[in-house]
Structures are given as structure tokens and as C-alpha cells.
C-alpha positions in Angstrom: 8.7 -301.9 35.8 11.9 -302.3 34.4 12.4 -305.1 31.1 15.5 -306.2 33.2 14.0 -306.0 36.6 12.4 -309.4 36.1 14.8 -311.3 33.4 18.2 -313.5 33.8 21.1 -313.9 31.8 20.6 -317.7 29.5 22.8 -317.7 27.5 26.9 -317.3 27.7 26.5 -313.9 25.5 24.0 -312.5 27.8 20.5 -312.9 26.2 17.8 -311.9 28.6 15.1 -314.5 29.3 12.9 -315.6 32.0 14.4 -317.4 35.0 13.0 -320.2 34.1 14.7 -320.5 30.7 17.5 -320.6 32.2 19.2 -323.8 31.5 20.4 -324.4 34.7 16.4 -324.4 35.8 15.7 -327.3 32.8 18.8 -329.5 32.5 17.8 -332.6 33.6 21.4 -334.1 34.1 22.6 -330.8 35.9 19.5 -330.4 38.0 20.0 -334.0 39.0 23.4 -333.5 40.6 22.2 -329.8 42.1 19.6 -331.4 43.8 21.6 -334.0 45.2 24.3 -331.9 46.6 21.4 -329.9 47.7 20.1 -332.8 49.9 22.8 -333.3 51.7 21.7 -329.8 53.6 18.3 -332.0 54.8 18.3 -332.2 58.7 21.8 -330.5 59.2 22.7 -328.8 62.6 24.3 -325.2 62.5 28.0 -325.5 62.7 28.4 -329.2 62.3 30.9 -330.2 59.7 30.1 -329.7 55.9 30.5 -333.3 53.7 32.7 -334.0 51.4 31.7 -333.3 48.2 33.6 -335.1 45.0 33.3 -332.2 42.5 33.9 -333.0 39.1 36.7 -331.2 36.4 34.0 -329.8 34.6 32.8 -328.1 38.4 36.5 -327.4 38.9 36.5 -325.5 35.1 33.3 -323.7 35.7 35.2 -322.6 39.3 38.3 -321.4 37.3 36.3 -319.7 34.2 34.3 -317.4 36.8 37.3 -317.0 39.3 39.3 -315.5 36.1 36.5 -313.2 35.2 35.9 -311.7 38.3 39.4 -311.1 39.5 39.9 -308.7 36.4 36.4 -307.3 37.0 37.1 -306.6 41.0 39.8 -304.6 40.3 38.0 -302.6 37.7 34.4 -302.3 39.7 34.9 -303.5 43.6 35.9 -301.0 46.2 39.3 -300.5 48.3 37.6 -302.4 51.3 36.9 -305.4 48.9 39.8 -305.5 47.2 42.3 -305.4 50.5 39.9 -307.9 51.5 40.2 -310.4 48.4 44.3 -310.1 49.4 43.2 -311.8 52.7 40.9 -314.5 51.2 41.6 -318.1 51.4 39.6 -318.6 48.4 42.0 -320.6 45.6 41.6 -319.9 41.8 42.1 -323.4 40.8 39.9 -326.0 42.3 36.3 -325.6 43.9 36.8 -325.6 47.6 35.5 -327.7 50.4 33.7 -325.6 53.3 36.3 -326.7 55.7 39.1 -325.9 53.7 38.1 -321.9 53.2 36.7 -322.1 57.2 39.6 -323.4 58.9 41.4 -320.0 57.3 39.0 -317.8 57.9 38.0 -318.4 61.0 41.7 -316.9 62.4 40.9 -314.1 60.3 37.1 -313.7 61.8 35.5 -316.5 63.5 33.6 -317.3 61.1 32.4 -320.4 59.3 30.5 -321.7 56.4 27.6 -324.1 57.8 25.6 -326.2 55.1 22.5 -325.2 53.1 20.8 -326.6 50.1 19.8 -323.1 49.0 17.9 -320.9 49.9 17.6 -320.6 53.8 15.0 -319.0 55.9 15.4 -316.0 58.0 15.5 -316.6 61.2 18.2 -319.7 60.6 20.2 -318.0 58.6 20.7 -314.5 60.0 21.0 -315.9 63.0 23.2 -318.1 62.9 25.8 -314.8 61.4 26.0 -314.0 65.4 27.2 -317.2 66.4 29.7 -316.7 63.6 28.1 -319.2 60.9 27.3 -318.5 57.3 25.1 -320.8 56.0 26.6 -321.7 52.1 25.4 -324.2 49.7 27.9 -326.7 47.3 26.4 -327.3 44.3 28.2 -324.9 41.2 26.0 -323.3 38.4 25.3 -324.6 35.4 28.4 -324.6 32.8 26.6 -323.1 29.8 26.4 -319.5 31.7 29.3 -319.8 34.5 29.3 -315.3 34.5 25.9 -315.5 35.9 23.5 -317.9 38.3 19.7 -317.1 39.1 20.0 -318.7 42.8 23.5 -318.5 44.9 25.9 -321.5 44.5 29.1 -322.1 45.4 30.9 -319.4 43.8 28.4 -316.8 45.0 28.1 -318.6 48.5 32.3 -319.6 49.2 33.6 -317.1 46.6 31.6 -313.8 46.7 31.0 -313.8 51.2 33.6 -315.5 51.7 35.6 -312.0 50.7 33.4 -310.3 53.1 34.3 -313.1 55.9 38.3 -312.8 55.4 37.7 -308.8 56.8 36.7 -308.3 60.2 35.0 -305.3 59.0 32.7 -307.2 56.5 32.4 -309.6 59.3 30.8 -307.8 62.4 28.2 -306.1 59.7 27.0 -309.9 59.8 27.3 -309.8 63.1 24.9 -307.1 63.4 22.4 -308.9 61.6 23.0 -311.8 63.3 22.2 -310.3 66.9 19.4 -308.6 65.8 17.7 -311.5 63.8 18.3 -313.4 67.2 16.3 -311.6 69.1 12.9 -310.9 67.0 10.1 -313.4 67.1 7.9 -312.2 64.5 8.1 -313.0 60.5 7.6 -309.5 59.4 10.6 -308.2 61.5 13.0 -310.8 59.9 11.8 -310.1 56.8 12.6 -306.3 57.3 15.7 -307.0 58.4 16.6 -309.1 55.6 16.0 -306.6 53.0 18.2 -304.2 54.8 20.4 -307.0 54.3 20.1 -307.7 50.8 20.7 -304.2 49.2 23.6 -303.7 51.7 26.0 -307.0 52.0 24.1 -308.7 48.8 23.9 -305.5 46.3 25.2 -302.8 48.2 27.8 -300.4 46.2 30.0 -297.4 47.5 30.1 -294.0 45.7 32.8 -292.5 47.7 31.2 -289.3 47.6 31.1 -286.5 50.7 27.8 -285.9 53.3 25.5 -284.2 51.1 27.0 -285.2 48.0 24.5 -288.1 47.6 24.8 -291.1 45.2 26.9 -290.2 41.7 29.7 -288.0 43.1 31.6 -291.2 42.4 31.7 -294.2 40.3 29.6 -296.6 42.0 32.0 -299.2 43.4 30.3 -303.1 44.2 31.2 -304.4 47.9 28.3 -306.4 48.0 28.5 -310.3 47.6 26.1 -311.5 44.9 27.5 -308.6 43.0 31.7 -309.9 43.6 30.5 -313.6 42.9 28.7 -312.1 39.3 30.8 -310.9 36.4 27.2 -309.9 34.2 26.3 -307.8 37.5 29.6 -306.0 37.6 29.5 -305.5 34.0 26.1 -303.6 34.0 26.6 -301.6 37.4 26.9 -298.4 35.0 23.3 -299.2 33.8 21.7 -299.6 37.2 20.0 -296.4 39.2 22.0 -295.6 42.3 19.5 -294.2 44.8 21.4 -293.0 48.5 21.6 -295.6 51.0 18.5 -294.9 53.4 17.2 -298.3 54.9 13.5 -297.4 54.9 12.9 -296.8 50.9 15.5 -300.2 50.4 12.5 -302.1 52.5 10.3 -300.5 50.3 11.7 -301.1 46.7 11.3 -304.9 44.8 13.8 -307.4 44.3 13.9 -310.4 42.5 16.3 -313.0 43.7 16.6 -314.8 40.3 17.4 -311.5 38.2 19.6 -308.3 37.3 18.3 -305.9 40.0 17.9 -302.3 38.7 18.0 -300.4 41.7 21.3 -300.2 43.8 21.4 -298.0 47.3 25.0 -296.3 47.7 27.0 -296.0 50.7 29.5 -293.2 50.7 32.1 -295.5 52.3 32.5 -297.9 54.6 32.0 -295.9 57.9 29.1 -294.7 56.1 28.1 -298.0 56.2 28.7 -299.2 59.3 27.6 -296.2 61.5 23.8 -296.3 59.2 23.7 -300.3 59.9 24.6 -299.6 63.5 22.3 -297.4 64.1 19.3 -299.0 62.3 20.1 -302.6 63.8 20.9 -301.5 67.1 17.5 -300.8 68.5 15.5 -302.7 66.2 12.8 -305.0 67.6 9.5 -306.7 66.7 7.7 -302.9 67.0 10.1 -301.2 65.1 8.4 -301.6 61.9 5.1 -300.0 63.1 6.6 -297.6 64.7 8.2 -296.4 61.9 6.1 -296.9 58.9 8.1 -299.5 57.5 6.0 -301.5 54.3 7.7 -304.0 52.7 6.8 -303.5 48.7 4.1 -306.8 47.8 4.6 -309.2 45.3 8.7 -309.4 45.1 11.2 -312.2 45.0 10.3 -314.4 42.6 
């Protein structure tokens, strides 16, 4: 197993530590006012209106210090797709946004929504609620002391990185796919399929604009997925991570942690590449599909 595969960025020059040293996972004043934002998610209906949240200057710096990182490192490290899609964003550079201020924009552009969560969501609520055009998104902002990295999605990851995606109707109807599919599987271990499809694609997927049969490394691997946009220590290690092609069946079998650098990436050649793979994948996927195909998710991930 890789060194980095299971250790976070803790401090603001990049030391490696476990999750939880991360000071976001042991300030007691910071955790006090996550957790509180956090609770505001407890017995919220999909698509009712987000509240009001009165964010504070240092929230609104931490917003500005990561929104000027990342618009340098998008140019140097996101793809075409993303960056004409940052052009369309109503995400502002100054202030952290309320949900309905970036929603009422985007859904014009899309139909989509953010709907609230206080972090992380299961399956079946939030994939599913990506057909009805809803993206569940939390409001709390990471902790100050390492703003160019967070070991669980906030705000920035959350409005920021999908809200990119959710300004281009592209981006959008990929979430769509999930979304239908997601709504209608019954068992666990479907979902949970699904969703790691999901997360090295639209979380961590890059694009190597290579040709068929060039395979991954006939380009510089360029990020479009979201917790790599919303993450300026991702983007600035992307040269250090293995590209493997995209192929959905060895992405459900390789580990992930959520609260981590991930060391595996799957390429897409493009976006059609993309889309016709997801498509095709998604399309006839059902509760069997799984079996049928050998699918085995790899044990003991996600921590």
C-alpha cells in the first residue's frame, strides 16, 4: 500500500499525517461551529430551501484563499470541458455563497439545485436525488490552518468544485445518469457499485486526451473531477499519481480513502469517452448486474 494512499495534508506546507491529525478533526472551537452548521441538515426534505447561514470573515477569507489558488491551478491542470465550464459558473471569488444564491443561476443553466447535507450522505439519498436534479451540498468551510486541502467535502468542495460540473449541461446529465440508475436499485451492494463508478469518475476522474488504443499517458492527465477542482494539494500532485485507463470494473475493484490523497486515478480519453463508457455501464445496470458480471468491490476501504 501506498505511504500516501492512507495520509492527509495537516499542515499549510503539506506535511502528511493521519486524518485524524488533522486539525480540522481536533479543534474544538472549529469543530463546534462544523457541527452546528452540520445540524442544520437533521430531518431536511430533498429540495426544500437551504438556511441561511451567517458565515464569518475568517469563512469568507478561507473562501477567497482557496478560490485564488485553484483558479491559477485550473488553468494549469483542469481540462477544456472544465475550464469553459468554470466561464459559466455562478460561483463568486469573494464571499462564501448561500445555496440559493449559486442554485437560482444554475438551475437556468441545468436544472439543478443544491439540497442540504451535513456531510457525508448515503447512497440511495444522494444519488438519487441527482435525477430529480438535486445535489445534496453541505455549508460548513474547512478549517483555516490548511484551506488548500479538507479530509471530508465542505463548502468549497460541495458549492465550488460540483458546482462547475452543474453550470455544464454536459457535467450535468452524467449526474443524471447516476441519478436514474441509483433510483431504481433496491439493494445496498448495487448502490454501492454504482457509487464507486461515481467517485473515480465525477469525484477523481482525469482526461488524458489521448486516441482509442493509445491508453492512459498519451497526454497530460487533465483533472475534471470535483474533489480534485475544489483541491489545490490534489492538483498539485496529479503528476505523482498512477493513471490506470478508465474501465469501470477494476475502479470498483481498487481502494479509496475518502479522507486522503488517492494514488490511483482512471483516465478518460475525453469527454465523449466519458459519456458513451458511463452510458453504457449505467444504462442497463440493475440489482443483478454485479453477479452477473463479477463485480467485487475491494474490502476494507473508506476510512
Amino acid at each position: 500500500m501506498s505511504q500516501v494512499w492512507s495520509r492527509t495534508p495537516v499542515t499549510p506546507e503539506g506535511r502528511l499525517g493521519t486524518a485524524a491529525q488533522h486539525p480540522g478533526r481536533s479543534d474544538g472551537l472549529y469543530l463546534q461551529r462544523r457541527n452546528a452548521l452540520a445540524s442544520l441538515a437533521r430531518g431536511h426534505r430533498v429540495g426544500a430551501p437551504s438556511p441561511t447561514v451567517a458565515y464569518t470573515e475568517a469563512e469568507h477569507a478561507t473562501w477567497r484563499t482557496v478560490h485564488g489558488a485553484l483558479d491559477g491551478a485550473h488553468r494549469a491542470h483542469a481540462c477544456r470541458e472544465v475550464l469553459d465550464a468554470v466561464e459559466a459558473a455562478p460561483i463568486p471569488a469573494d464571499h462564501v455563497p448561500q445555496h440559493a444564491e449559486v442554485s437560482e443561476r444554475l438551475k437556468p443553466l441545468t436544472g439543478f439545485e443544491f439540497t442540504l447535507a451535513g456531510g457525508f450522505v448515503e447512497n440511495r439519498r444522494f444519488l438519487g436525488a441527482m435525477e430529480d436534479g438535486y445535489f445534496h451540498a453541505v455549508q460548513f468551510v474547512r478549517h483555516p490552518s490548511v484551506p488548500l486541502y479538507t479530509p471530508e467535502p465542505d463548502v468549497i468542495h460541495d458549492v465550488f468544485g460540483h458546482g462547475i460540473h452543474l453550470a455544464s449541461p454536459r457535467f450535468a446529465e452524467l449526474y443524471r445518469m447516476f441519478g436514474r440508475t441509483a433510483a431504481r436499485l433496491e439493494t445496498p451492494e448495487a448502490l454501492d457499485l454504482i457509487s464507486r463508478v461515481y467517485w473515480f469518475t465525477l469525484e477523481f476522474g482525469v482526461m488524458t486526451d489521448s486516441g482509442p488504443g493509445e491508453g492512459p499517458g498519451a497526454g497530460p492527465p487533465k483533472a475534471y473531477g470535483a474533489a480534485l477542482l475544489s483541491s489545490y494539494g490534489e492538483l498539485a500532485r496529479l503528476d505523482r499519481c498512477e493513471v490506470r485507463e478508465l474501465d469501470v470494473h477494476a475502479a470498483v475493484a481498487t481502494p479509496y480513502r475518502a479522507s486522503g490523497y488517492q494514488p490511483v486515478l482512471f483516465g478518460a480519453r475525453c469527454l465523449n469517452h466519458l459519456t458513451d463508457l458511463l452510458a453504457g455501464f449505467l444504462a442497463d445496470f440493475d440489482d443483478d448486474t454485479g453477479g452477473r458480471l463479477g463485480l467485487r468491490p475491494a474490502p476494507g476501504d473508506r476510512s
